[in-house]
RODO-2510 file (C-alpha; in nm, 4 decimals, decimal comma):
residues 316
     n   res          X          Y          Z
     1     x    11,9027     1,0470     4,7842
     2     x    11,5927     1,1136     4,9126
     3     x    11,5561     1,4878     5,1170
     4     x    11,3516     1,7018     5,2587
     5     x    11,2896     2,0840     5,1722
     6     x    11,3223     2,2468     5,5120
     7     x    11,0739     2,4707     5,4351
     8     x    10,8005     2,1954     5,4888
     9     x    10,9014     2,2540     5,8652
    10     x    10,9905     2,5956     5,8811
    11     x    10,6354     2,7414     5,8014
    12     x    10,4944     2,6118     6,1107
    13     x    10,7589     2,8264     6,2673
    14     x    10,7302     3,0956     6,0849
    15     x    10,3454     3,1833     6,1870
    16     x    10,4490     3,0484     6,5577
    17     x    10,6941     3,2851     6,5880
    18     x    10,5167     3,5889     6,3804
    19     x    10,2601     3,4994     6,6630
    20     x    10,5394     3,5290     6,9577
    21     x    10,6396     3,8725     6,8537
    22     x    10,3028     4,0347     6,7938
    23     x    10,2106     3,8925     7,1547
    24     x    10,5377     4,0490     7,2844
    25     x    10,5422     4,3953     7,1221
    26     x    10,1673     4,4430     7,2153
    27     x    10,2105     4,3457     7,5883
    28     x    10,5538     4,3378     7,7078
    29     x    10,7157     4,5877     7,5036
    30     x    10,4128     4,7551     7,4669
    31     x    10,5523     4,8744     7,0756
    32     x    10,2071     4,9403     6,9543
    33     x    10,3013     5,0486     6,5720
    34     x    10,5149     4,7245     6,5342
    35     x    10,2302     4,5398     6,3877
    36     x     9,9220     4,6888     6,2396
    37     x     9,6145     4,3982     6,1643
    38     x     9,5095     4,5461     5,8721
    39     x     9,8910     4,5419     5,7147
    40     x     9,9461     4,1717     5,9279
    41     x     9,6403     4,0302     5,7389
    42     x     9,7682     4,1285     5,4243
    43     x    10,0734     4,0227     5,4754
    44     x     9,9821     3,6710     5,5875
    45     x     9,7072     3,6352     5,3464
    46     x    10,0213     3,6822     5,0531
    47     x    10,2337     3,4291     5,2633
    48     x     9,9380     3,1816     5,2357
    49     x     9,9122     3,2513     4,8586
    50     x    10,2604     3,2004     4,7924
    51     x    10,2735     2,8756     4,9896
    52     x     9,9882     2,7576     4,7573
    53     x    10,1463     2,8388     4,4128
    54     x    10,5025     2,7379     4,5527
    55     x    10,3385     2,3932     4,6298
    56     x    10,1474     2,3954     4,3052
    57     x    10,3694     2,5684     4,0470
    58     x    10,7270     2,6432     4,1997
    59     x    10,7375     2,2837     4,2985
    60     x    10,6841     2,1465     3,9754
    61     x    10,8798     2,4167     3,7946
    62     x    11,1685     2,3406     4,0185
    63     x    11,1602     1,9692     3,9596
    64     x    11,1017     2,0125     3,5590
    65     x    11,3600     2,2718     3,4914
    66     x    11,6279     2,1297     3,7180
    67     x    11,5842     1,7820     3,6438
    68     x    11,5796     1,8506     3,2972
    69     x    11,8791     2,0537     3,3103
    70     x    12,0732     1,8206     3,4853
    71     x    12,0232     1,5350     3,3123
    72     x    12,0876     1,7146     2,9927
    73     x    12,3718     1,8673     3,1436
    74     x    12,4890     1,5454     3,3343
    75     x    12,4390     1,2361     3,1287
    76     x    12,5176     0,8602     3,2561
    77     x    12,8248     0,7452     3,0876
    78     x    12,8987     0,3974     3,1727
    79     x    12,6912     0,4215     3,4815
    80     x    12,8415     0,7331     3,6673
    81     x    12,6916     1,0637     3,6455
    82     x    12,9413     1,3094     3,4403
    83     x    12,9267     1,6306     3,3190
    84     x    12,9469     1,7354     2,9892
    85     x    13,2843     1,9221     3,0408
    86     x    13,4471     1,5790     3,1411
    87     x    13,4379     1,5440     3,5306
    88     x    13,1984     1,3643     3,7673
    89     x    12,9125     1,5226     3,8899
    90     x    12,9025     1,6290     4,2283
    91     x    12,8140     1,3794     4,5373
    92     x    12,6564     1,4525     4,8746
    93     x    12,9740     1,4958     5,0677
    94     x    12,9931     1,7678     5,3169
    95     x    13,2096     2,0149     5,1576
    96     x    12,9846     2,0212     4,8396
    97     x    12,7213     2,0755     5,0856
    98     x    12,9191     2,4123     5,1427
    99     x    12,9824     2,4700     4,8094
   100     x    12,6720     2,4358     4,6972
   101     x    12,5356     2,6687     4,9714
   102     x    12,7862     2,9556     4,8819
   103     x    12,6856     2,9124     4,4936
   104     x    12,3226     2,9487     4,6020
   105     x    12,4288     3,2605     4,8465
   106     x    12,6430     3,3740     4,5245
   107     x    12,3036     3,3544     4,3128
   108     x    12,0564     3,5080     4,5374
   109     x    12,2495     3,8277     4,5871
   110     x    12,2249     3,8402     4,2191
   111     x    11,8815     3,7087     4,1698
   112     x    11,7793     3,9865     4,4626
   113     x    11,9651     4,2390     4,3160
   114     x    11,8136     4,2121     3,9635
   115     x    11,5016     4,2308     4,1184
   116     x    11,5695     4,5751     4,2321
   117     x    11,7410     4,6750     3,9207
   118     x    11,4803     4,5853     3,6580
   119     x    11,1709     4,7754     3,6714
   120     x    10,9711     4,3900     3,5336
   121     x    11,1525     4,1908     3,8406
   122     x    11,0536     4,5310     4,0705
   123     x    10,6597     4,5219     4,0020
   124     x    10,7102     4,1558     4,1481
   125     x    10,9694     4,2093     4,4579
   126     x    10,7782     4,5625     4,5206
   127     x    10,4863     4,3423     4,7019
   128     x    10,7824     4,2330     4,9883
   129     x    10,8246     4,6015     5,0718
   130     x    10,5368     4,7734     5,0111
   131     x    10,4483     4,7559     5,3598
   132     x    10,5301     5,0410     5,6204
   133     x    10,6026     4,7951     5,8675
   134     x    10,9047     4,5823     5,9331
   135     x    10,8493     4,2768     6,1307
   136     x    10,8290     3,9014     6,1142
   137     x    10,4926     3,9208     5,9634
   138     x    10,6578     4,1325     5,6545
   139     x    10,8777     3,8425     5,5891
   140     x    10,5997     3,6028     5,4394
   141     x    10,4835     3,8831     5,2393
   142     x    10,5999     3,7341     4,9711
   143     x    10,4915     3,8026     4,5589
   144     x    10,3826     3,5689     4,3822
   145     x    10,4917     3,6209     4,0297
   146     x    10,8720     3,6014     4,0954
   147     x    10,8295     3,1777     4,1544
   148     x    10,7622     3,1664     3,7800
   149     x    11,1233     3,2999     3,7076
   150     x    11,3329     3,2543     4,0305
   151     x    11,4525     2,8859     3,8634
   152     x    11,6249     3,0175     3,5717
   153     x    11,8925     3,2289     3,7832
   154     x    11,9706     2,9137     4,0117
   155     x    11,9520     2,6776     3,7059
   156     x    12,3069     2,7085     3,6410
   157     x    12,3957     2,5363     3,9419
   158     x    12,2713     2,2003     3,8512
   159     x    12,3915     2,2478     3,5019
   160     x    12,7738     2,2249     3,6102
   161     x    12,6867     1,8821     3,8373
   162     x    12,5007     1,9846     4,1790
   163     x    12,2438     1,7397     4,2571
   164     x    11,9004     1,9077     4,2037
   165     x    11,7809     1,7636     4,5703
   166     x    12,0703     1,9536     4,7409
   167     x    12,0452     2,2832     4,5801
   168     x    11,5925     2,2766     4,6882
   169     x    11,7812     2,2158     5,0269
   170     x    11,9753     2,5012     5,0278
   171     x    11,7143     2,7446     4,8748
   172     x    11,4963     2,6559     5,1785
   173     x    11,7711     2,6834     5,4440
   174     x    11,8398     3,0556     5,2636
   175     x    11,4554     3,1420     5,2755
   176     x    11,4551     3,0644     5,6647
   177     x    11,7524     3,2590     5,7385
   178     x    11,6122     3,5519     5,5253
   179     x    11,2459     3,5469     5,7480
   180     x    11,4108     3,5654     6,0384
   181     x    11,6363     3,8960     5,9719
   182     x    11,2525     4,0448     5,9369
   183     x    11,3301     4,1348     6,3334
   184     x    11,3937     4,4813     6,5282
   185     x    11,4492     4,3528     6,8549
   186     x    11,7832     4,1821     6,7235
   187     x    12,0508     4,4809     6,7394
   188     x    12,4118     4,4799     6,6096
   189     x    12,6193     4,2351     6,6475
   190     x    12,9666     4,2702     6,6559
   191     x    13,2181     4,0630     6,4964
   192     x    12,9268     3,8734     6,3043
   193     x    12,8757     4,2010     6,0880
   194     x    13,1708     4,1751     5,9325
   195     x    13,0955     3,8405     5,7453
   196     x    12,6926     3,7638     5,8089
   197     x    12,3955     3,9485     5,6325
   198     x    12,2102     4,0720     5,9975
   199     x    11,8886     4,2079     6,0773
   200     x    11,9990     4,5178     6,1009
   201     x    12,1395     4,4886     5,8137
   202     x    11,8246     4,3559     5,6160
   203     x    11,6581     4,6900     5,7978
   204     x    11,8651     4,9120     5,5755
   205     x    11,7386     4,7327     5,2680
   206     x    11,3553     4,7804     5,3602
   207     x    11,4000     5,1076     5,4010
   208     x    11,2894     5,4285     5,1801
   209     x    11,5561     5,6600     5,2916
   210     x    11,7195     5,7250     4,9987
   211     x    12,0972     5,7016     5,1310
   212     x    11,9675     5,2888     5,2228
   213     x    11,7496     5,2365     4,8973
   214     x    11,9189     4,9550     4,6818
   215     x    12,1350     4,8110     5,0266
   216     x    12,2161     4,4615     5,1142
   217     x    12,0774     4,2304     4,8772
   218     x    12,2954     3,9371     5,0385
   219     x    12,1530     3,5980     5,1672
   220     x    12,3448     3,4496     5,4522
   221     x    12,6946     3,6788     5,3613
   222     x    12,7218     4,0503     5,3199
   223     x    13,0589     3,9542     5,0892
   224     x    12,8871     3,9870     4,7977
   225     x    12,7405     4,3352     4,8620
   226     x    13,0857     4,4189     5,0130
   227     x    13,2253     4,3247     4,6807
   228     x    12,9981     4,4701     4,4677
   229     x    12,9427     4,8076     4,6556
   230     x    12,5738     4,7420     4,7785
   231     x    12,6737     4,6788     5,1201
   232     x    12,5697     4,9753     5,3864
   233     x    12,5911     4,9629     5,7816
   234     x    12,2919     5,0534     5,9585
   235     x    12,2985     5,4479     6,0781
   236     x    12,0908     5,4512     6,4402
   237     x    12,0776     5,8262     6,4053
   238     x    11,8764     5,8181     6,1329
   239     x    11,5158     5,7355     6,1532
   240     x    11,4291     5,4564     5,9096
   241     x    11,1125     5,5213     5,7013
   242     x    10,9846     5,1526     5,5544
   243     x    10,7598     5,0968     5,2364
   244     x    10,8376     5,2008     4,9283
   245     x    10,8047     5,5113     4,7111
   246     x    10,5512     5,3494     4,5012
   247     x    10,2878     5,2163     4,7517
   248     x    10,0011     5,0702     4,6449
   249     x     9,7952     5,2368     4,9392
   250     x     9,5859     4,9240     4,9651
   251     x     9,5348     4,6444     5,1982
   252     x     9,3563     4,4518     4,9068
   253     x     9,6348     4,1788     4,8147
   254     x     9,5314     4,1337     4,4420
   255     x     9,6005     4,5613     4,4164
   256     x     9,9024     4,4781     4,6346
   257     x    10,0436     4,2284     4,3875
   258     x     9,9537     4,4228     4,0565
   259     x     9,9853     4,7894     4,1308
   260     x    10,3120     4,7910     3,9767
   261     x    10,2446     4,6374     3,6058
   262     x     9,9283     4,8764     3,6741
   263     x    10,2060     5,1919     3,7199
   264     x    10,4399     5,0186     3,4368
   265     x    10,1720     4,9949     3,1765
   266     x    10,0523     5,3451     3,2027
   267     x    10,3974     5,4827     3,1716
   268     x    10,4389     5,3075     2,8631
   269     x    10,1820     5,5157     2,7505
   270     x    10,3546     5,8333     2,7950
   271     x    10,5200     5,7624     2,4970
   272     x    10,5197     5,6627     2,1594
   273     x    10,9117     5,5508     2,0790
   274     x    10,9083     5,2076     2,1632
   275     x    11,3230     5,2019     2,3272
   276     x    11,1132     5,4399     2,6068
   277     x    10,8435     5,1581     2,6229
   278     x    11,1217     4,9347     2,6772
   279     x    11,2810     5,1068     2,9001
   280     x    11,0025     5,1031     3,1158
   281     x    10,9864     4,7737     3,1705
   282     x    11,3211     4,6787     3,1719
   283     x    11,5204     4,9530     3,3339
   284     x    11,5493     5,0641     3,6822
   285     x    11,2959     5,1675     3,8714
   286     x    11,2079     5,5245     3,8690
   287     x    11,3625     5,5674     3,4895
   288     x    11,1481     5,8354     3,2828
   289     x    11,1959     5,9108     2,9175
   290     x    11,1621     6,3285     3,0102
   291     x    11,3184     6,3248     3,3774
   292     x    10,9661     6,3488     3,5197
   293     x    11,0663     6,0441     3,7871
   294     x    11,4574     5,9761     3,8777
   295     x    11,6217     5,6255     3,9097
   296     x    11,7547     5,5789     4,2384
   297     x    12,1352     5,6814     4,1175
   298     x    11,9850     6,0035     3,9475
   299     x    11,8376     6,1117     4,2545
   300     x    12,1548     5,9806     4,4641
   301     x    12,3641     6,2069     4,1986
   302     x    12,1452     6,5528     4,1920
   303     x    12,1775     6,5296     4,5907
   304     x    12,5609     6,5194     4,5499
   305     x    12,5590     6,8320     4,3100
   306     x    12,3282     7,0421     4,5013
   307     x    12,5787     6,9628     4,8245
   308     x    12,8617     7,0597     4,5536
   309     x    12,7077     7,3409     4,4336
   310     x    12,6165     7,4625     4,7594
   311     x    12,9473     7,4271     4,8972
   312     x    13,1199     7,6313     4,6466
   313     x    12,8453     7,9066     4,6595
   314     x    12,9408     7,9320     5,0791
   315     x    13,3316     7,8739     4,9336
   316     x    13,3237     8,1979     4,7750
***
């Protein structure tokens, strides 16, 4: 069957409407810190990159590892495609279409998740929020190491009889509902909270206020993070801070894509044993062999004891 990534049309949109809201926040709404040029050219110049390698590497990865797997996985046998377990594969009728979109919905919270849990996947997500800014623009400000293992979480998919072609399809229509949550001028939204990942939603989960760090890693649902306790409604009395702890404090994109394996290598210096090495680069962020830095649930966990302990010293 021959289809179409929707992402070939979608980036068009994407700088056409990055364009609309910079023209509207500067004159209409006259929200001056929206958009800075310096952070906007960064951010672009890392979309462009991304679109590059995606065409050049992710492309090809994509079409190796899941046509590979899915012929391995779903031989010919007499002519029809079957799975290894015994059944057909999967066709192109509608309801796998739906299927196959909640197994990719399923995966990304997982895949996003990870890379916010494990301090390797971090150094690569940390370039999407290590602006200050939260806008359209940050939404192509995308890394460019996580296309070389983004595949291998979704691989799975194919491997138990999706068509390959359908499950590209649905990681581009996820990737242009996850650039346009990159809004502020899109408040709540009633009854849709309660089933769809929103912007204000994605707004808690670029921010550095410690009570939203770790939120909403869901694609199109917020089930998953409902589920899985990472889900978090947006609090309009507090004042959102965006970025990151870590920021690279540069507008140079090659610092902006490296400064965390720069950070990661030179706490692996800090000491010898090599399960602290590890541990560096493959636990949470913020992990220290000494307690000199605090993961996010360490520092989520001394804020809850100081309350505790200061509520029993007013107690008595």
């Amino acid at each position: 069957m021959d289809i179409t990534n929707p992402l070939v049309y979608g980036v068009p949109c994407f700088l056409g409407l990055i364009a609309l809201e910079l023209s509207y926040s500067k004159v209409l709404d006259d929200n001056k810190s929206l958009y800075h040029w310096k952070d906007l050219i960064s951010s672009v110049s890392l979309g462009v990159g991304s679109a590059i390698l995606g065409a050049l590497i992710k492309t090809v990865s994509i079409v190796v590892i899941f046509n590979f797997a899915y012929d391995l996985f779903n031989p010919m046998v007499n002519g029809v495609r079957t799975n290894i377990m015994g059944y057909e594969s999967f066709g192109y009728v509608w309801y796998i279409w739906v299927i196959c979109m909640l197994l990719d919905d399923f995966t990304y919270y997982w895949f996003h998740r990870q890379n916010h849990m494990v301090r390797f996947f971090w150094a690569a997500h940390i370039v999407h929020h290590s602006s200050d800014n939260f806008n359209l623009g940050t939404a192509v400000r995308n890394g460019w190491f996580t296309i070389f293992y983004k595949p291998l979480f979704y691989v799975w998919i194919v491997m138990i009889g999706f068509p390959p072609e359908m499950l590209v399809v649905c990681l581009g229509i996820e990737a242009l509902w996850q650039f346009q949550l990159h809004t502020q001028y899109i408040k709540k939204m009633g009854f849709i909270e309660k089933i769809l990942n929103t912007h204000t939603m994605h707004q808690v989960h670029h921010a550095r206020n410690l009570e939203y760090m770790d939120k909403n890693h869901g694609g199109f649902l917020n089930v998953f993070d409902r589920i899985f306790g990472t889900w978090k409604e947006l609090d309009e009395s507090i004042d959102i801070e965006y970025g990151v702890s870590t920021p690279p404090n540069s507008y140079n994109i090659f610092v902006i894509l490296t400064h965390e394996y720069k950070n990661i290598w030179e706490d692996m210096k800090k000491s010898k044993n090599w399960y602290h090495k590890w541990m560096y680069v493959f636990g949470p962020p913020g992990w220290s062999h000494d307690g000199s830095t605090l993961t996010v649930k360490q520092m989520r966990r001394q804020l809850a004891n100081e309350a505790q302990n200061e509520k029993l010293k007013n107690a008595s």
